[in-house]
C-alpha positions as CSV (number, residue, x, y, z in Angstrom):
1,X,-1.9,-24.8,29.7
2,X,-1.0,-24.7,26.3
3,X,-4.0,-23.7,23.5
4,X,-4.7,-24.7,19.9
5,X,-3.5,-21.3,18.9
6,X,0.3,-21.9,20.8
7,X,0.7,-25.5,20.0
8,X,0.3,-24.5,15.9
9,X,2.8,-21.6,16.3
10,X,5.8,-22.1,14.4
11,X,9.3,-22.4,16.6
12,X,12.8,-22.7,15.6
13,X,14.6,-26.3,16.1
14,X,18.2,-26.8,16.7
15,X,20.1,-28.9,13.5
16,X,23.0,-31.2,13.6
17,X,25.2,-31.2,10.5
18,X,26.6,-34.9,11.1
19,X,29.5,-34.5,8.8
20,X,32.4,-32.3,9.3
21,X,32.4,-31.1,5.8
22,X,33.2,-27.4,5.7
23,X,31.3,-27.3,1.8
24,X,28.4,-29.0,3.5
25,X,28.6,-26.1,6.5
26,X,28.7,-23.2,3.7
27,X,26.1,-24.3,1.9
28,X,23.4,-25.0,5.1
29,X,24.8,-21.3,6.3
30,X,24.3,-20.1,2.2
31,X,20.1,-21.0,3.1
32,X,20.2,-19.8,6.3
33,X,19.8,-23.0,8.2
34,X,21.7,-22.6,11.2
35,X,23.3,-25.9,12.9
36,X,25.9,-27.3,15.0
37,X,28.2,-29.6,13.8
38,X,28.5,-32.9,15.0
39,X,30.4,-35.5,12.9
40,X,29.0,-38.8,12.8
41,X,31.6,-41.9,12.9
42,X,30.8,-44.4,11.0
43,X,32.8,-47.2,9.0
44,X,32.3,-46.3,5.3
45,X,33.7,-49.5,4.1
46,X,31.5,-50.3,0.4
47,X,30.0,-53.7,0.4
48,X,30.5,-56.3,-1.8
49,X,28.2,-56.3,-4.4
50,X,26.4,-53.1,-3.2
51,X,25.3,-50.2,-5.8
52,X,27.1,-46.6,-5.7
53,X,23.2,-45.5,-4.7
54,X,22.6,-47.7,-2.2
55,X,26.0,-47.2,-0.8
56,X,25.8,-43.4,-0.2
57,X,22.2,-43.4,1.1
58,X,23.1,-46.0,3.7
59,X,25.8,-44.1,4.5
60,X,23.9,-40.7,4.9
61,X,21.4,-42.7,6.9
62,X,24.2,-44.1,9.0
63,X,25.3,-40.9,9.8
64,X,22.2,-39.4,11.2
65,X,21.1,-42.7,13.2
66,X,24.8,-42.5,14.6
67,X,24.4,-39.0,16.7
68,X,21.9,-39.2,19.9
69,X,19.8,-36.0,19.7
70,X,16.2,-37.0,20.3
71,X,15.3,-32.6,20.1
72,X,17.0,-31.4,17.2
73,X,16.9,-32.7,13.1
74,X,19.9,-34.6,12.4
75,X,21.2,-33.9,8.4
76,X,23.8,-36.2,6.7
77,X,25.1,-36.4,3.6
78,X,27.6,-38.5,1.8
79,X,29.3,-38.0,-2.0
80,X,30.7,-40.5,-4.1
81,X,31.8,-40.1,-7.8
82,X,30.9,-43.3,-10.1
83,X,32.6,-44.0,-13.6
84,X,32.4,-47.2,-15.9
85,X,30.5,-48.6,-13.0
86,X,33.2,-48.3,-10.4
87,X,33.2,-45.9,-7.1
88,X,36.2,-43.9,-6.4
89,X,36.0,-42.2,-2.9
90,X,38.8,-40.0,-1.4
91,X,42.2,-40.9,-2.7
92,X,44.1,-42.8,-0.1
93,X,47.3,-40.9,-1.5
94,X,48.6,-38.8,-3.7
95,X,49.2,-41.5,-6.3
96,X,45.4,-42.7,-6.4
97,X,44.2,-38.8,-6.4
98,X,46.6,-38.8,-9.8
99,X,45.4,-42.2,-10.9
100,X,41.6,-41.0,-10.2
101,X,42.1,-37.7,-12.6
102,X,43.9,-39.9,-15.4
103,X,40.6,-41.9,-15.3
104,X,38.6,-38.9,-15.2
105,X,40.2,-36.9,-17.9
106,X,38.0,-35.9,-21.1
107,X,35.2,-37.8,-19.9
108,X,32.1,-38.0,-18.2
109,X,31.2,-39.5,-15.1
110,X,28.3,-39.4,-12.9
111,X,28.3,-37.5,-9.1
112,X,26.2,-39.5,-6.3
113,X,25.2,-37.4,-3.4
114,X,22.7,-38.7,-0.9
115,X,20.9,-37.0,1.9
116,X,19.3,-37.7,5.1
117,X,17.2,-35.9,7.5
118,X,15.9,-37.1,10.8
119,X,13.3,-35.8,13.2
120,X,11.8,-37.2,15.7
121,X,13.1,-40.8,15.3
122,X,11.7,-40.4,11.6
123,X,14.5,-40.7,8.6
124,X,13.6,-39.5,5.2
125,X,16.9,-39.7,2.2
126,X,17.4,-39.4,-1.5
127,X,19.9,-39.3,-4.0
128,X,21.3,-36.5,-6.7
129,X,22.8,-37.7,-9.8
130,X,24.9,-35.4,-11.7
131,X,26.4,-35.6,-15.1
132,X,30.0,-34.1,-14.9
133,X,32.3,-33.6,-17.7
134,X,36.3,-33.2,-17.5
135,X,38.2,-31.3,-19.9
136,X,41.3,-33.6,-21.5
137,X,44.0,-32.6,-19.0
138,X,47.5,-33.7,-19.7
139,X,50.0,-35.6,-17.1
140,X,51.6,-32.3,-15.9
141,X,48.3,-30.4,-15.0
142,X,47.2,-33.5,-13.2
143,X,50.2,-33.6,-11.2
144,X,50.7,-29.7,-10.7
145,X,46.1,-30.0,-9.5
146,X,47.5,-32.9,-6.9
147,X,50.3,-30.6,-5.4
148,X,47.5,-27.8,-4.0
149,X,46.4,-31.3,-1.9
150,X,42.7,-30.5,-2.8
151,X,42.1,-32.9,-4.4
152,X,43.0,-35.4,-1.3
153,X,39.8,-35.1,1.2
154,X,37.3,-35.8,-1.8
155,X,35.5,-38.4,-3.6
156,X,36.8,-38.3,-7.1
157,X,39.6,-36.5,-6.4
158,X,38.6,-32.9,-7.2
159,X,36.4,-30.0,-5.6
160,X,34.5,-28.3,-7.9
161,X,34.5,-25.1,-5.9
162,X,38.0,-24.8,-5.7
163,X,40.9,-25.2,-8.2
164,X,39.1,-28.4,-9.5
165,X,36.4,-25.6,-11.9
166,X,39.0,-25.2,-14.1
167,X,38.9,-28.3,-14.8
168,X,35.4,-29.4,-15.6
169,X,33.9,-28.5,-18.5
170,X,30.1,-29.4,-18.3
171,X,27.7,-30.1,-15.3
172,X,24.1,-31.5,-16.0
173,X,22.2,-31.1,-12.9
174,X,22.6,-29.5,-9.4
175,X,25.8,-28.3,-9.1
176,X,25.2,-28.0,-5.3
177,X,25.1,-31.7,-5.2
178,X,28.6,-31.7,-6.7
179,X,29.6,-29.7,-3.6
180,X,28.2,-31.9,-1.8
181,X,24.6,-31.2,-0.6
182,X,21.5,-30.7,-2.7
183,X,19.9,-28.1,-1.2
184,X,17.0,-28.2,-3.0
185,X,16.4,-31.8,-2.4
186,X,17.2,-31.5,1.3
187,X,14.4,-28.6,2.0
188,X,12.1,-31.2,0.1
189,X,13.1,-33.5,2.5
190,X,12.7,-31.8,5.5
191,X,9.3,-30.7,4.3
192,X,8.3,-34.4,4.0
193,X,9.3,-34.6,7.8
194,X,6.4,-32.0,9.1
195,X,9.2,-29.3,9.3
196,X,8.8,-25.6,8.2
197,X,12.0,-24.3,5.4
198,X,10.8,-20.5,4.4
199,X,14.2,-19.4,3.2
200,X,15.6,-18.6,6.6
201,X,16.0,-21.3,10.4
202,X,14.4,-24.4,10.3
203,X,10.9,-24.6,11.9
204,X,8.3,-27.0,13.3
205,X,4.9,-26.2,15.0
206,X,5.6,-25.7,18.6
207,X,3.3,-29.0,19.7
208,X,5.8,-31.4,17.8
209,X,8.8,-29.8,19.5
210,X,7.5,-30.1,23.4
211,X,5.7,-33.1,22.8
């Protein structure tokens, strides 16, 4: 028989990273948040007519509703870059990763990267907006960034964390969302859930994990 005393008691629960993002799996590892990883597939196709916000929160939300795992919390993410009102996700090839910089180069644009949590059939998500800011960078520097290829598995066409720093020149907000998962966001949201983040595994009071 369980008592008051052991149903409070704080427990570790298991976490699915639905996304098979190695930045993503850093940065959970970077808080101590241990997890599996379990990409979610899901058609990422943008709607007509649909907002750069709402797109990536569905899609977070997609991604956590699309893996069956009743016990543990489910975390997705999703990362689109958003200038002069249009979305560029991951270049399709080399020439749209070039076209994409071109577009990019000396300006702003904004960084959209939603989040999703779910526990115990409950989904809570949210968005980060950043403010990034490319240096100029000339026809020859764009090609020479395209030929290390990391630009080609990300939205906008650069990884900030990589090569792609040199190249940016002012970020206004959390740069963690730029990588691709605000952290600090994410612990907010789990907190909203009933679940226990205190700089270390994931935790939840022992009576909402058995029952």
């Amino acid at each position: 028989m369980t008592n008051a005393a052991d149903a409070s008691r704080l427990v570790e629960v298991p976490v699915i990273l639905a996304s098979q993002s190695p930045r993503r799996r850093e940065l959970l590892a970077l808080v101590g948040i241990r997890h599996e990883v379990r990409p979610a597939d899901i058609d990422e196709s943008l709607f007509p007519d649909e907002s750069p916000r709402a797109y990536v929160e569905r899609l977070a939300r997609q991604k956590v509703e699309a893996i069956a795992a009743p016990h543990a919390v489910t975390i997705g993410s999703d990362t689109t870059v958003v200038i002069d009102g249009s979305v560029l996700a991951k270049p399709a090839d080399e020439d749209d990763a070039f076209d994409m910089l071109r577009r990019l180069s000396g300006r702003s644009h904004t960084v959209m990267t939603a989040v999703a949590a779910r526990w115990r059939g409950n989904i809570a998500s949210d968005v980060e907006e950043v403010e990034v800011e490319f240096r100029p960078l000339s026809d020859e520097e764009i090609r020479a960034y395209v030929a290390t290829r990391e630009p080609m598995d990300k939205a906008g066409a650069y990884g900030i964390q990589g090569y792609g720093a040199t190249i940016v020149e002012r970020v206004d907000g959390d740069y963690f969302a730029v990588m691709g998962l605000p952290l600090n966001r994410l612990t907010r949201l789990l907190e909203s859930l009933g679940l226990v983040y205190a700089f270390g595994p994931l935790r939840a009071r022992q009576r909402d994990v058995t029952a």
